[in-house]
C-alpha positions in Angstrom: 15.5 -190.7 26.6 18.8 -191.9 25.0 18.6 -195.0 22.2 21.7 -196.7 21.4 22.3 -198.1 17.8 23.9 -201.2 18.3 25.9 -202.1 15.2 29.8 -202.7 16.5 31.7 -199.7 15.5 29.5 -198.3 13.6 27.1 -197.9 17.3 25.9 -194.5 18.4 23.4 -193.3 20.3 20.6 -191.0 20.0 18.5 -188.5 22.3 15.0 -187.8 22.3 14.5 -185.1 24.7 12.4 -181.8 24.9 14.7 -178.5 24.9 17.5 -181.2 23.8 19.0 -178.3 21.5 20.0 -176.3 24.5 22.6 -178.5 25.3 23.8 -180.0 22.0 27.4 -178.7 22.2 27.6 -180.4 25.7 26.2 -183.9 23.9 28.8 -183.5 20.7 31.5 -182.9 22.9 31.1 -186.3 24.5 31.4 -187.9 20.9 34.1 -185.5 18.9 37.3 -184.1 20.6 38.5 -183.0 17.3 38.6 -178.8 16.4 36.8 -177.8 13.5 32.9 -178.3 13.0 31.1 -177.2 9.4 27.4 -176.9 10.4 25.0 -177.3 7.3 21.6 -176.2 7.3 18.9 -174.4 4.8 17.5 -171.1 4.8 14.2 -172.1 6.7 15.8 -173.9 9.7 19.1 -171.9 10.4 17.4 -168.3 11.9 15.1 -170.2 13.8 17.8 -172.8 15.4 21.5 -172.3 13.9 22.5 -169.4 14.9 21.5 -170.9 18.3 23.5 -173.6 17.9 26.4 -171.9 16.4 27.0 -169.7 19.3 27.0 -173.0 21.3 29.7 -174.2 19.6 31.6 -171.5 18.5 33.0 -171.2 22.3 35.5 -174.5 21.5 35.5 -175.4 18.3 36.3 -173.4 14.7 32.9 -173.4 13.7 31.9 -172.6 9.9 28.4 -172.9 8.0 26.9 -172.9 5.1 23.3 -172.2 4.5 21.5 -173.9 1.3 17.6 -172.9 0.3 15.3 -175.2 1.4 13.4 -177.9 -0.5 14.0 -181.2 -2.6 15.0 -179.6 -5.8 18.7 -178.8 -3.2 19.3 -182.9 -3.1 20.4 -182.8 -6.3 24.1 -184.3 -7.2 24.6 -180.5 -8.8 24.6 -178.9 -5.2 27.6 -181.3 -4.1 30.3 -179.0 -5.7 29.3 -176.4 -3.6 29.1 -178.6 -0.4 32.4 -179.8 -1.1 34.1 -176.5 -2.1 33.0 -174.9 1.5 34.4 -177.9 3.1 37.5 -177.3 1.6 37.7 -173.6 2.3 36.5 -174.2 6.1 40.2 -176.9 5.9 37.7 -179.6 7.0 39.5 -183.1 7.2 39.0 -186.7 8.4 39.7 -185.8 12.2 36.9 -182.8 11.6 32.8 -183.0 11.8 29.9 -181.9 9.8 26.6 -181.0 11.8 23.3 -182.0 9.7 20.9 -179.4 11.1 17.6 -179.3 8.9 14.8 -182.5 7.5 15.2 -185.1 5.7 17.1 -182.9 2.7 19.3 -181.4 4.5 20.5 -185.0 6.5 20.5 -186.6 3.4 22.4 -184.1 1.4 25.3 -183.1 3.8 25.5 -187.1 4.9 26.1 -188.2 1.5 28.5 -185.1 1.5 29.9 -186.2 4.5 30.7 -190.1 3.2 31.9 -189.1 0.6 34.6 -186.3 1.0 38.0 -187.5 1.6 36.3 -190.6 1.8 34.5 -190.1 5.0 34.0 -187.6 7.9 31.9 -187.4 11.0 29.0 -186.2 10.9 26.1 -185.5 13.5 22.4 -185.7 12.6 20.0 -182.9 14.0 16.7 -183.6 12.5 14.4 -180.2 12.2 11.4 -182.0 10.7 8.9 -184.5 12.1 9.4 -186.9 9.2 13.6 -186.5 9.6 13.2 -186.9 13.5 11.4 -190.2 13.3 13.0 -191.7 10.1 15.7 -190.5 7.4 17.8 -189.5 10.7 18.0 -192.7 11.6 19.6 -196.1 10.1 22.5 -194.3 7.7 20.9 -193.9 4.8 22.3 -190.7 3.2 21.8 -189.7 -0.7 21.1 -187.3 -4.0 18.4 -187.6 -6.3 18.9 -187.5 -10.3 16.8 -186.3 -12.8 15.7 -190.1 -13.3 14.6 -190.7 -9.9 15.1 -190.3 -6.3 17.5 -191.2 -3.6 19.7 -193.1 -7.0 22.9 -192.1 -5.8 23.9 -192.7 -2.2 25.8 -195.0 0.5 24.8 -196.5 4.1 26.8 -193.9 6.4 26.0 -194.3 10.0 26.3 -190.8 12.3 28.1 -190.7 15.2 24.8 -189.2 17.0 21.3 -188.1 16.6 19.8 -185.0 18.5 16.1 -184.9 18.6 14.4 -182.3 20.5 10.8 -181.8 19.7 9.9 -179.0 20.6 11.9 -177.3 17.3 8.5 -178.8 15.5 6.1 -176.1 16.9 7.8 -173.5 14.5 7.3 -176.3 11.6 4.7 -175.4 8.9 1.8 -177.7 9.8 2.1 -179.2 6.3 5.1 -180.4 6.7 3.5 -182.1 10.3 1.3 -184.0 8.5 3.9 -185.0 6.1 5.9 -186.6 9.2 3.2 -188.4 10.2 2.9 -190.2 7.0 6.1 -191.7 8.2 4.2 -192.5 11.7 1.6 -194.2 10.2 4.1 -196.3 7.9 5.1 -197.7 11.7 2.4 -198.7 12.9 1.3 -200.2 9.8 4.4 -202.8 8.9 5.3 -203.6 12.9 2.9 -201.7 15.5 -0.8 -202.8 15.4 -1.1 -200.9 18.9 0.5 -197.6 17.9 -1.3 -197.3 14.7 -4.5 -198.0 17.3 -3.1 -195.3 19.2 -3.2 -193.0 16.1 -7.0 -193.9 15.8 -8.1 -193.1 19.2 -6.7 -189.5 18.4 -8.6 -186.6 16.1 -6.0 -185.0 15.1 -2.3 -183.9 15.6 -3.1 -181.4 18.3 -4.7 -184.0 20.1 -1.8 -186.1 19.4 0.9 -183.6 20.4 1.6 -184.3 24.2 2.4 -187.9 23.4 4.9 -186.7 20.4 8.1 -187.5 22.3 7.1 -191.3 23.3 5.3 -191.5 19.8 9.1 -190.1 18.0 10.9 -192.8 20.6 8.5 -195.7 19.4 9.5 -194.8 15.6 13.2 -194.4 16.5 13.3 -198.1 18.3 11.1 -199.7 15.8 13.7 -198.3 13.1 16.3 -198.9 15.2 16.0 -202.7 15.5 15.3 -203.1 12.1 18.3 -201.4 11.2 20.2 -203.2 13.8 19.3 -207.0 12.3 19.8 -205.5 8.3 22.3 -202.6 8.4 22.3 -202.8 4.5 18.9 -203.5 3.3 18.8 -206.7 2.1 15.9 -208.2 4.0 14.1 -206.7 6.9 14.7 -203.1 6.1 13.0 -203.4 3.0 9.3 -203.8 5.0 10.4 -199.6 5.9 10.2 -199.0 2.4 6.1 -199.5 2.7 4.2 -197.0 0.1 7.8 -195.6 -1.0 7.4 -197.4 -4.3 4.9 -194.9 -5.4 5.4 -192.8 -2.9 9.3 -191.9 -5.1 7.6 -192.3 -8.3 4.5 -190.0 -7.7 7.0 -187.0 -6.4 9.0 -187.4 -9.8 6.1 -187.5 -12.0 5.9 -184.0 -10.6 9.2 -183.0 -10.1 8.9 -183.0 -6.7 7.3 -179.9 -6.9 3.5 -180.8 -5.7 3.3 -184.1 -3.1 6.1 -184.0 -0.1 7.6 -187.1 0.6 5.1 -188.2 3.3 2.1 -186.9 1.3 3.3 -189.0 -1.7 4.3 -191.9 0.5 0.9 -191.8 2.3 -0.9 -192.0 -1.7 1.4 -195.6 -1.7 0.3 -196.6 1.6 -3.1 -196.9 0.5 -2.9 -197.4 -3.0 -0.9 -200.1 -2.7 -2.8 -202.0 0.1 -5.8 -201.4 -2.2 -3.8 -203.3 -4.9 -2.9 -206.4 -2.8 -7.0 -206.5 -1.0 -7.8 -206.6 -4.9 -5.3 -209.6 -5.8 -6.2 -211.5 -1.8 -2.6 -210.9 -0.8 -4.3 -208.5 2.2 -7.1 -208.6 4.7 -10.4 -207.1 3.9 -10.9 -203.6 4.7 -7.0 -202.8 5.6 -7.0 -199.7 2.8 -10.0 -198.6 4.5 -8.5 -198.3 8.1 -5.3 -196.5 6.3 -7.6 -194.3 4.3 -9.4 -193.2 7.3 -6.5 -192.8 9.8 -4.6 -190.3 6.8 -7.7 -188.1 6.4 -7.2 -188.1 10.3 -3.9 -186.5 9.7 -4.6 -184.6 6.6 -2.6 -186.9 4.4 -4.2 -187.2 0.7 -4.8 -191.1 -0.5 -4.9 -189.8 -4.2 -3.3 -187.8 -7.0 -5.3 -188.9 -10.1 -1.9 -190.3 -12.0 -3.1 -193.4 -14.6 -1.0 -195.9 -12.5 0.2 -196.8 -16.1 2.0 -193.5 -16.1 4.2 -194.8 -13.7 5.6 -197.6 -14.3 8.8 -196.6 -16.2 9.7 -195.0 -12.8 9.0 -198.3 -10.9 11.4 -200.2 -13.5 14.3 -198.3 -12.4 13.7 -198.1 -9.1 16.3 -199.2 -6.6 14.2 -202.3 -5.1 14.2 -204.0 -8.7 16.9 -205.9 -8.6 17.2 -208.5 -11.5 14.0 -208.2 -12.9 12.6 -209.1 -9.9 10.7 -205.8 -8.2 10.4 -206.7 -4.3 7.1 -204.6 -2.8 6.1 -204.5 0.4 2.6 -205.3 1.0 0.7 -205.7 5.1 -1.1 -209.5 6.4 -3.2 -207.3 8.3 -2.3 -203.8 10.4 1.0 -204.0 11.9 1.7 -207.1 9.8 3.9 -206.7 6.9 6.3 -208.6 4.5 8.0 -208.8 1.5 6.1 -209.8 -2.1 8.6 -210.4 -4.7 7.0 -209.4 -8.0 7.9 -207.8 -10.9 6.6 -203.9 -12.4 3.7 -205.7 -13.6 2.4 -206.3 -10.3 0.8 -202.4 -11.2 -0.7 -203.3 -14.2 -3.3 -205.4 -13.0 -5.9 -202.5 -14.5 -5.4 -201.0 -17.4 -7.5 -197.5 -16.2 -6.3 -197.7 -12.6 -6.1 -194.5 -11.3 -4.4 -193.5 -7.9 
């Protein structure tokens, strides 16, 4: 299956395709005719899949690596030195690539590396994780996290391809399959009413699994239209940000060290949509259908945080913009839309505790 990105020269396509990573260097070759390739990967994903890949591409192009340890706490601005050092040492320039082979860290890290050094060189996204197959590969968002908060420095760098194959997720720790799917719910809530049905009439994700390519491709498109129509986030994009409000602020509260990303964006989900069915903004009984459908998936829809504990993180968070905090809140399943508010939209209860 082959998606194209249509956004002028900045198009490219992508390919959703079982045992896709058998033929990657055939695929890159049809996009880069330059010589030298830096592949950058962690120390989780490259034994099981780089060292596959690298003997691909070692047979036509000067291939180097470099192999960082797994886990948020490496999309930090500190591990950029290092990036950019063995990007000098491998004499990568503009006419050169760099391979993103890992999740959602290791596409964000090396694309931000990749935008930024000599101010911008290729770079190919091959997503390892279900949550990096089905979003952060997609749409050119690439980034770092600080200290104060996550994803705060970063650019909108669009990749010259993206290589899904997923069958690399059987050797993916079943926590980190759930974790995905807290991006597949996000779908089907804010623009899919009948693929988050689809998710209900399933038990679990081995029941789900030999619809996993078509369920990956209905992500991708839905992403990729909405990307399409607001490259830069200034209007429809935001609705992707659904539950990331908390979602960010829950993983800093504990330094990203206890809830993943989808775990922590599943919490805002439902949180969130309890919040607006409390102030009428959402249909009766929407939490409840998000509540159940995440136990489904063995997704949490709590962390016992006094919501009041987060709302310095909220403040600085990228969506508040003037003052003005936008949030985005669901109509009904598959439904959603943009409330501008303000932080104090998550004070409404003094002992409210998510």
């Amino acid at each position: 299956m082959k998606l194209t990105v249509n956004l002028g020269k900045d198009s490219y396509p992508i390919y959703i395709e079982n045992n896709l990573l058998k033929r990657a260097a055939s695929l890159i070759g049809e996009i880069f005719s330059g010589r030298r390739i830096m592949l950058i990967s962690d120390d989780n994903v490259y034994p099981l899949y780089g060292r596959q890949l690298a003997e691909q591409l070692s047979a036509d192009y000067d291939l180097s690596h470099l192999v960082l340890p797994h886990g948020e706490a490496t999309k930090s601005f500190r591990t950029l030195p290092s990036i950019y050092t063995a990007l000098l040492e491998a004499k990568i320039t503009r006419s050169d690539l760099i391979i993103a082979l890992g999740g959602g860290v290791i596409g964000d890290l090396a694309g931000f590396a990749a935008s930024s050094f000599l101010r911008g060189v290729k770079f190919v996204q091959i997503p390892t994780s279900l949550l990096a197959q089905v979003d952060s590969s997609v749409g050119g968002k690439v980034a770092v996290d600080l200290p104060e908060g996550k994803n705060l420095v970063g650019a909108f760098y669009q990749p010259k391809m993206v290589l899904i194959d997923p069958l690399v997720l059987d050797t993916l720790n079943p926590r980190f399959i759930n974790d995905g799917m807290g991006e597949v719910i996000k779908y089907g809530c804010i623009k899919d009413s009948g693929l988050f049905y689809a998710l209900e009439a399933h038990r679990s994700f081995a029941d789900l699994k030999d619809e996993l390519p078509a369920i990956i491709q209905k992500c991708v498109d839905i992403k990729r239209v909405v990307v399409e129509h607001d490259q830069f986030d200034t209007g429809e994009r935001m609705l992707l940000n659904f539950g990331h409000t908390l979602g960010h602020t829950i993983e800093q509260y504990y330094h990203y060290g206890r809830e993943s990303h989808g775990e922590a964006v599943a919490i805002g989900m439902y949180q969130i949509t309890r919040l607006s069915e409390d102030a009428g903004l959402t249909a009766a009984k929407t939490s409840l259908r998000i509540q159940n459908l995440l136990q489904t998936y063995g997704l949490p829809c709590e962390c016992g945080i006094p919501l009041q504990e987060l709302t310095h993180a909220i403040a600085v968070d990228k969506k508040n913009l003037n003052n003005k905090l936008n949030v985005i809140l669901l109509h009904d399943i598959g439904d959603s839309y943009i409330h501008p508010t303000t932080h104090a939209f998550f004070n409404q209860e003094s002992n409210y505790i998510i």
